[in-house]
N, CA, C and O of each residue as an XYZ file, in Angstrom:
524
protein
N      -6.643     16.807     60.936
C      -5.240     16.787     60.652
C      -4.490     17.394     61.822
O      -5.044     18.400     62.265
N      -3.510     17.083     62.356
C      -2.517     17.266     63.219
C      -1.025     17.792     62.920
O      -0.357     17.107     62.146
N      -0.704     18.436     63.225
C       0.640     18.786     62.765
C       1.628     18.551     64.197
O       1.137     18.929     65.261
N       2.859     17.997     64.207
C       3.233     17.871     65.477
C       5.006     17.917     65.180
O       5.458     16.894     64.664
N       5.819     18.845     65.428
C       7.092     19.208     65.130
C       7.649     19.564     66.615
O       6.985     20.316     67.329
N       8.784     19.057     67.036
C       9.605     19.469     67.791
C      10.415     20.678     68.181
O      11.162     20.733     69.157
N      10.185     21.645     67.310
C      10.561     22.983     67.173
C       9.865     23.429     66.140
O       9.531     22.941     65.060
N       9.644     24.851     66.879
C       8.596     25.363     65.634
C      10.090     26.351     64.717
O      10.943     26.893     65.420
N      10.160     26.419     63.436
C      11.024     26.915     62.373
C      10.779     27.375     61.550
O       9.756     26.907     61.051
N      11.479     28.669     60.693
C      11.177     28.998     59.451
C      11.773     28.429     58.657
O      12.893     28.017     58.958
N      11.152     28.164     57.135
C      11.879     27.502     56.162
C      13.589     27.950     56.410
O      14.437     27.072     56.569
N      13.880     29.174     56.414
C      14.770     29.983     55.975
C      15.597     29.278     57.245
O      16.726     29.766     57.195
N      15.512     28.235     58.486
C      16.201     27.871     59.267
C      16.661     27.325     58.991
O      17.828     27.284     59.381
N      16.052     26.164     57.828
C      16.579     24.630     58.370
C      17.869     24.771     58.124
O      18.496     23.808     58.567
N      18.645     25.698     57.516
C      20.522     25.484     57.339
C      19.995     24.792     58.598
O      19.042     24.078     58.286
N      20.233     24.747     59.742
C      20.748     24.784     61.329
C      20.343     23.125     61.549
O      20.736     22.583     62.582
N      19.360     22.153     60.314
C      19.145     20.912     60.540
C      19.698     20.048     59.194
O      19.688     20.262     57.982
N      20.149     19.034     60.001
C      20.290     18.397     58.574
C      19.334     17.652     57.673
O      19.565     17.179     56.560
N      18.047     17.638     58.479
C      16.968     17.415     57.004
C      15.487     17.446     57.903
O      15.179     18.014     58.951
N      14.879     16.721     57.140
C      12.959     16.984     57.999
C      12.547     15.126     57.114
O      12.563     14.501     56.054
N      12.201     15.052     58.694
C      11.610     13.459     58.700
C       9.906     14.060     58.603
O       9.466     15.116     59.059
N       9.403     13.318     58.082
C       7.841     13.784     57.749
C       6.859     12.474     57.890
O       6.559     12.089     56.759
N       6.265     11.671     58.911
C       5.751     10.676     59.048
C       4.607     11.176     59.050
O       4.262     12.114     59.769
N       3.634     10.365     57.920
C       2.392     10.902     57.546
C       1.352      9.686     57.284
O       1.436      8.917     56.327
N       0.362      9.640     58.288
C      -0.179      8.379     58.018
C      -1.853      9.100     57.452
O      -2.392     10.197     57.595
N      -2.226      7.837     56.791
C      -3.144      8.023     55.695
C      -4.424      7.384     55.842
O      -4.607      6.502     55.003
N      -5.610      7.611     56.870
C      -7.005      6.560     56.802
C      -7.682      6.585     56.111
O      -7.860      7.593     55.428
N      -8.341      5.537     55.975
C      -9.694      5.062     55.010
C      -9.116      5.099     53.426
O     -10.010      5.300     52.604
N      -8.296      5.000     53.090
C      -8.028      5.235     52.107
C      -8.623      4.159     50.951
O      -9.239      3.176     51.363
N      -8.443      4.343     49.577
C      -9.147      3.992     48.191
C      -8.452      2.698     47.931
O      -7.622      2.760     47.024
N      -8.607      1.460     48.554
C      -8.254     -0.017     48.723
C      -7.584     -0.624     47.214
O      -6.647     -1.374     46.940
N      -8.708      0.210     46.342
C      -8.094     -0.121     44.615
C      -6.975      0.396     44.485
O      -6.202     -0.449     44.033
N      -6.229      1.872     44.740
C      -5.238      2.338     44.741
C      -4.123      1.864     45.339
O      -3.010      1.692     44.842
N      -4.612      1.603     46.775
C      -3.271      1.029     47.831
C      -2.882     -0.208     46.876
O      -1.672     -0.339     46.687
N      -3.735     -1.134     46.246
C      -3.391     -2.444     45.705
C      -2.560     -2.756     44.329
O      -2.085     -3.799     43.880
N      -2.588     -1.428     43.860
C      -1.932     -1.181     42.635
C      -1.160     -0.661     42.719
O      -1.044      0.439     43.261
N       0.153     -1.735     41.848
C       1.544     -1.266     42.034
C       1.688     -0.107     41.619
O       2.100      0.866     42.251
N       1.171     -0.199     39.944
C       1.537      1.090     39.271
C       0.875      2.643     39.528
O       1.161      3.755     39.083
N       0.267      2.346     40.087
C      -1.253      3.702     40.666
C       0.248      4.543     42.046
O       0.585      5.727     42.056
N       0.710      3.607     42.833
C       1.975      3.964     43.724
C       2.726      3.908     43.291
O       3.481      4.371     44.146
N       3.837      3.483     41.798
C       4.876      4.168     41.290
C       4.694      6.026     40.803
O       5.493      6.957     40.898
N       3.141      5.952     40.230
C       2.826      7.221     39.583
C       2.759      8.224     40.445
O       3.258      9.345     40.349
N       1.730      7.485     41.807
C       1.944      8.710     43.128
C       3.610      9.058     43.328
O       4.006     10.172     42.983
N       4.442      8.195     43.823
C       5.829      8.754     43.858
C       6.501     10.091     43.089
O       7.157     11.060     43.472
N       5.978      9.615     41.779
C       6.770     10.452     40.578
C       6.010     11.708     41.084
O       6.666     12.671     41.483
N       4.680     11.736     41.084
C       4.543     12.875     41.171
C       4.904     13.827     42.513
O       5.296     14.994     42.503
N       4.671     13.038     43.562
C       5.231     13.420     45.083
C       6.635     14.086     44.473
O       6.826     15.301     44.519
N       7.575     13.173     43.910
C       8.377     14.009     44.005
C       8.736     15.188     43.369
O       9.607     16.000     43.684
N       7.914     15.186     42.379
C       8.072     16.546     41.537
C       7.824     17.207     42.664
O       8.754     17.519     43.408
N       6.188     17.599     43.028
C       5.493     18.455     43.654
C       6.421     18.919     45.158
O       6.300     19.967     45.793
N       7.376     17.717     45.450
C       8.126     18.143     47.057
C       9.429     18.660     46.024
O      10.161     19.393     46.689
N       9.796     18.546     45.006
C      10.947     18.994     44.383
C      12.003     18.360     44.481
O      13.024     19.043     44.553
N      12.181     16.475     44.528
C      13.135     16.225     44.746
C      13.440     15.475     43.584
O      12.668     15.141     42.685
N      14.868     15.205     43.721
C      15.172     14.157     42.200
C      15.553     12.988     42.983
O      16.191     12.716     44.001
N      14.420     12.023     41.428
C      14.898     11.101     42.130
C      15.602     10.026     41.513
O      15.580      9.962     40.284
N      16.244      9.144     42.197
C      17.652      8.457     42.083
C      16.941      6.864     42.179
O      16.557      6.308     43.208
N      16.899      6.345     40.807
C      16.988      4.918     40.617
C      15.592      4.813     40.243
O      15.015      5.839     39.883
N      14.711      3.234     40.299
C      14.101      2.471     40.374
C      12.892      2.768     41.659
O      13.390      3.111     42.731
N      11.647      2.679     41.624
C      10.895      3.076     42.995
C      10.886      1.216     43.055
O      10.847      0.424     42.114
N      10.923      1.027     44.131
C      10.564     -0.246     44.382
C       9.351     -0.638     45.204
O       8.839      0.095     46.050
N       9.006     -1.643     44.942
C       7.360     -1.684     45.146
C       6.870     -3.425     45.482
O       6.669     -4.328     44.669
N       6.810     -3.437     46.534
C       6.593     -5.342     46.646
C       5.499     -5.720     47.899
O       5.209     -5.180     48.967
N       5.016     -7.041     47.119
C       3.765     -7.248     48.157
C       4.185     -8.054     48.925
O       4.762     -9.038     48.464
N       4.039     -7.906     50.288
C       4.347     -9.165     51.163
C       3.574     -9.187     52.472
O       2.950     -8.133     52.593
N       3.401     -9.984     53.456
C       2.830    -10.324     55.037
C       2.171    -11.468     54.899
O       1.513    -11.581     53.866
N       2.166    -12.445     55.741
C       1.595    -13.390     56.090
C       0.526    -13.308     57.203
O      -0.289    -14.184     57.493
N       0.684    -12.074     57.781
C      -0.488    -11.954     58.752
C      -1.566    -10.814     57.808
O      -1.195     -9.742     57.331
N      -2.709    -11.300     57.735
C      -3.726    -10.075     57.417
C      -3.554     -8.949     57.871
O      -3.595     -8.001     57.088
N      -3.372     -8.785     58.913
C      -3.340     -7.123     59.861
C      -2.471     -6.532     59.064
O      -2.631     -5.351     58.756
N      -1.521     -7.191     58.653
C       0.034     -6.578     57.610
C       0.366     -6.223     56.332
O       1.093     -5.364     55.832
N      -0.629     -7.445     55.762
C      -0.536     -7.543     54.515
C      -0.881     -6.198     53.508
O      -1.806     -5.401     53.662
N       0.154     -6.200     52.433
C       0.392     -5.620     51.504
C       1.455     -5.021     50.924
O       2.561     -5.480     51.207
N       1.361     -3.739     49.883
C       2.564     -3.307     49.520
C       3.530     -2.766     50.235
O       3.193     -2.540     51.397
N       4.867     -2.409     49.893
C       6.023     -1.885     50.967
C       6.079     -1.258     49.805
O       5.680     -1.706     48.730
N       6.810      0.280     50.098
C       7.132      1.119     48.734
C       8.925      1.704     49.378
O       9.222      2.161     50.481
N       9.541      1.518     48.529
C      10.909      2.552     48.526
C      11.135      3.297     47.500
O      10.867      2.996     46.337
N      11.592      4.210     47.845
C      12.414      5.478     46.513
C      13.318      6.293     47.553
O      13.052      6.959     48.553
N      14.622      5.921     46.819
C      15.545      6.553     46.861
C      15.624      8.270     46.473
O      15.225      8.735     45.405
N      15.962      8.717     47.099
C      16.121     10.481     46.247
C      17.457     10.888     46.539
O      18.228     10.166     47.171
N      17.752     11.982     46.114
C      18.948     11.932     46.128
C      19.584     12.789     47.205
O      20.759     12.985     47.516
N      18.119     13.357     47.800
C      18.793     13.923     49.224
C      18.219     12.676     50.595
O      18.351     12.959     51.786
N      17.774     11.712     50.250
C      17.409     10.711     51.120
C      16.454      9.627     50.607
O      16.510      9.146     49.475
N      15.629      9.316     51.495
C      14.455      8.527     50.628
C      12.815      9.154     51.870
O      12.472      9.716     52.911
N      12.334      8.347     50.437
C      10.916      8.177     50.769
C      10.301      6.597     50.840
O      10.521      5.807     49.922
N       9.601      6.274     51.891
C       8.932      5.104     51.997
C       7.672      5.030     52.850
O       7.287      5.746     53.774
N       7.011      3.685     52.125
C       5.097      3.642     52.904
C       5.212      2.119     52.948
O       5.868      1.357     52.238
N       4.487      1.913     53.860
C       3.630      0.798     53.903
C       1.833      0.909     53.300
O       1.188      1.908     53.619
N       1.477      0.310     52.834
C       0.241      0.139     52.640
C      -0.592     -1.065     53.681
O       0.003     -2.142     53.723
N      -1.440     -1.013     54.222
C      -1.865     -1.804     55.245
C      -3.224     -1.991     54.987
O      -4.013     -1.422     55.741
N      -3.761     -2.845     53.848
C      -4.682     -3.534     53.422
C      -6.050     -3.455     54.041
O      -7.083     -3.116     53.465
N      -5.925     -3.776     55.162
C      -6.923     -4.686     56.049
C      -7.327     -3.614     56.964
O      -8.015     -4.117     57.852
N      -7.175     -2.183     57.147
C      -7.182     -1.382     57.678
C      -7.658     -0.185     56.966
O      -8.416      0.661     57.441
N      -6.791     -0.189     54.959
C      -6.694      0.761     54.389
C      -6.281      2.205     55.051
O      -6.675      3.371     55.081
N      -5.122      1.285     55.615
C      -4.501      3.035     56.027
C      -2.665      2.744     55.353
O      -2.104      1.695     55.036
N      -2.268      3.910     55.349
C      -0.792      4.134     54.527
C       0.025      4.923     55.468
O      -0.402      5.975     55.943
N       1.300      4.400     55.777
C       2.032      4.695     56.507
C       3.612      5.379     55.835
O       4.650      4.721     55.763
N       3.475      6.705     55.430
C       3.965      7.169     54.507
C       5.422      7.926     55.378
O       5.250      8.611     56.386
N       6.632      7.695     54.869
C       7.723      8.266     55.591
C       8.448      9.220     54.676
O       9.068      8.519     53.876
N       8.685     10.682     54.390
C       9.643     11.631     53.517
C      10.592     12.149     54.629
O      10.311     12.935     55.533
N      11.885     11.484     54.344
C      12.860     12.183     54.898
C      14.246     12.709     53.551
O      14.746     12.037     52.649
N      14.468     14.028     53.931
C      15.343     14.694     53.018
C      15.997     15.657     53.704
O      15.376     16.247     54.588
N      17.559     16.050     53.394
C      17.955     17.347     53.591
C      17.719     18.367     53.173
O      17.869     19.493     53.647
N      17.312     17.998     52.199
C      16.308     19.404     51.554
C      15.438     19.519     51.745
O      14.635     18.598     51.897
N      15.111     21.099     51.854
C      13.436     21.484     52.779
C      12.890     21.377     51.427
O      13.300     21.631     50.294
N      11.151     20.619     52.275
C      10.437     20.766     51.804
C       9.187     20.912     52.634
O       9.398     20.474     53.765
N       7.961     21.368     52.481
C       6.871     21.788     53.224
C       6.096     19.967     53.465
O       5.752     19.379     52.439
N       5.930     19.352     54.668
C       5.866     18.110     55.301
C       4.394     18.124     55.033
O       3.812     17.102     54.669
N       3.566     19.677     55.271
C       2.208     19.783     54.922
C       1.921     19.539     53.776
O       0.785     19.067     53.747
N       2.400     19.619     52.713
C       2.286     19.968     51.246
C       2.140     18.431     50.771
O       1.315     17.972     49.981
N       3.175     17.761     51.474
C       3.642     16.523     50.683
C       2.033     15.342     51.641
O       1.399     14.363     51.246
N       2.010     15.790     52.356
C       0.310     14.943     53.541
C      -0.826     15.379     52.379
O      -1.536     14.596     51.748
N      -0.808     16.507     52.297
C      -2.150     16.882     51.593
C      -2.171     16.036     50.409
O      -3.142     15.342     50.106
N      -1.372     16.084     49.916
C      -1.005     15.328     48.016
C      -1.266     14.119     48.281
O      -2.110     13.859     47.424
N      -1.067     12.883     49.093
C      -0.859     11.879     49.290
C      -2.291     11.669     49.797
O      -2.987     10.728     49.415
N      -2.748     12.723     50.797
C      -4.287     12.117     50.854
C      -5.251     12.258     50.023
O      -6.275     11.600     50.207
N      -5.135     13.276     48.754
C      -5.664     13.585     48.305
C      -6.162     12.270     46.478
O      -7.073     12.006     45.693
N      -4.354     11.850     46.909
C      -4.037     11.137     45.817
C      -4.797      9.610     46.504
O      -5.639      9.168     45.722
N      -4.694      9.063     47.341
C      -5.683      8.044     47.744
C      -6.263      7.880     48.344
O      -6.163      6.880     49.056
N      -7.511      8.972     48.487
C      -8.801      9.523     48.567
C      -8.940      8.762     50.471
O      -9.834      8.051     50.930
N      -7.600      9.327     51.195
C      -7.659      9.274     52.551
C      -9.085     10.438     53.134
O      -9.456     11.553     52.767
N      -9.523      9.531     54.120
C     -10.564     10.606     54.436
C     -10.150     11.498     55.763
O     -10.862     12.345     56.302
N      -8.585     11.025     56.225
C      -8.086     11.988     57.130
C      -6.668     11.770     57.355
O      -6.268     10.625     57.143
N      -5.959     12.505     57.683
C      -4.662     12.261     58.049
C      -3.751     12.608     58.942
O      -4.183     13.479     59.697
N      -2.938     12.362     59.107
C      -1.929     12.408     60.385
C      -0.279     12.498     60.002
O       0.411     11.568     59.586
N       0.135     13.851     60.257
C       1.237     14.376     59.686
C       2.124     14.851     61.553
O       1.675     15.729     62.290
N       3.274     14.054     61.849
C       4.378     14.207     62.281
C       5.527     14.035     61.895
O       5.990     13.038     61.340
N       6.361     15.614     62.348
C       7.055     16.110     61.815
C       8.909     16.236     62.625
O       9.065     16.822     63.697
N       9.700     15.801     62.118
C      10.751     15.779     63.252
C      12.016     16.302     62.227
O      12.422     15.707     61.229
N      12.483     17.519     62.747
C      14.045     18.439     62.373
C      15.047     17.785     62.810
O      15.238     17.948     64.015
N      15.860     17.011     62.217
C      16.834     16.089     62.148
C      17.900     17.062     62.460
O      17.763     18.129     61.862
N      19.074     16.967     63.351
C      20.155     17.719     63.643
C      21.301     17.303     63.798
O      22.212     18.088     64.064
């Protein structure tokens, strides 16, 4: 695992940003999971409890690519301090997971959950303080 942030910060900073982009990608992951819609509405709900955000609307969830290398689900959820979104990438079984919010939340916290939740066997968490 990698952690990679543009400034190192205490929680107690971010007043000084207006939110934390959290790009977190996900390998080897559990192919049955990535493929199921509802298995990734349930991860959401709980992501967002566990990062503490509320969330706002409908998660949306759709399969699409015409190229293999591409193919699969796209995920959105709205929150109400921003959104969250992934790609799922089939043919690879890796997940390309994006949390951006103005409200802090720990970028580590929300990588661990997500790999843990589809049994990634490693991951890759970059981190960028929006200003």
């Amino acid at each position: 695992m990698n952690v990679l942030q543009n400034e190192e910060i205490s929680k107690e900073e971010t007043t000084r940003y207006w939110g934390v982009s959290s790009a977190i990608d996900l390998y080897d992951c559990d192919l049955s999971l990535m493929q199921n819609a509802d298995a990734i509405r349930e991860f959401v709900k709980i992501l967002c409890d566990r990062i503490k955000m509320r969330r706002y609307g409908e998660t949306q969830v759709v399969f699409f690519g015409d190229e293999p290398r591409v193919q699969g689900f796209s995920m959105t959820k709205l929150i109400e301090t921003s959104l969250i979104s992934a790609h799922f990438a089939d043919a690879s079984r890796t997940i390309y997971l994006d949390v951006f919010s103005c409200a802090p939340y720990e970028p580590e916290d929300a990588a661990k959950f997500a790999a843990e939740y589809f049994k990634a066997s490693r991951h890759l968490v970059s981190v960028v303080y929006r200003k």
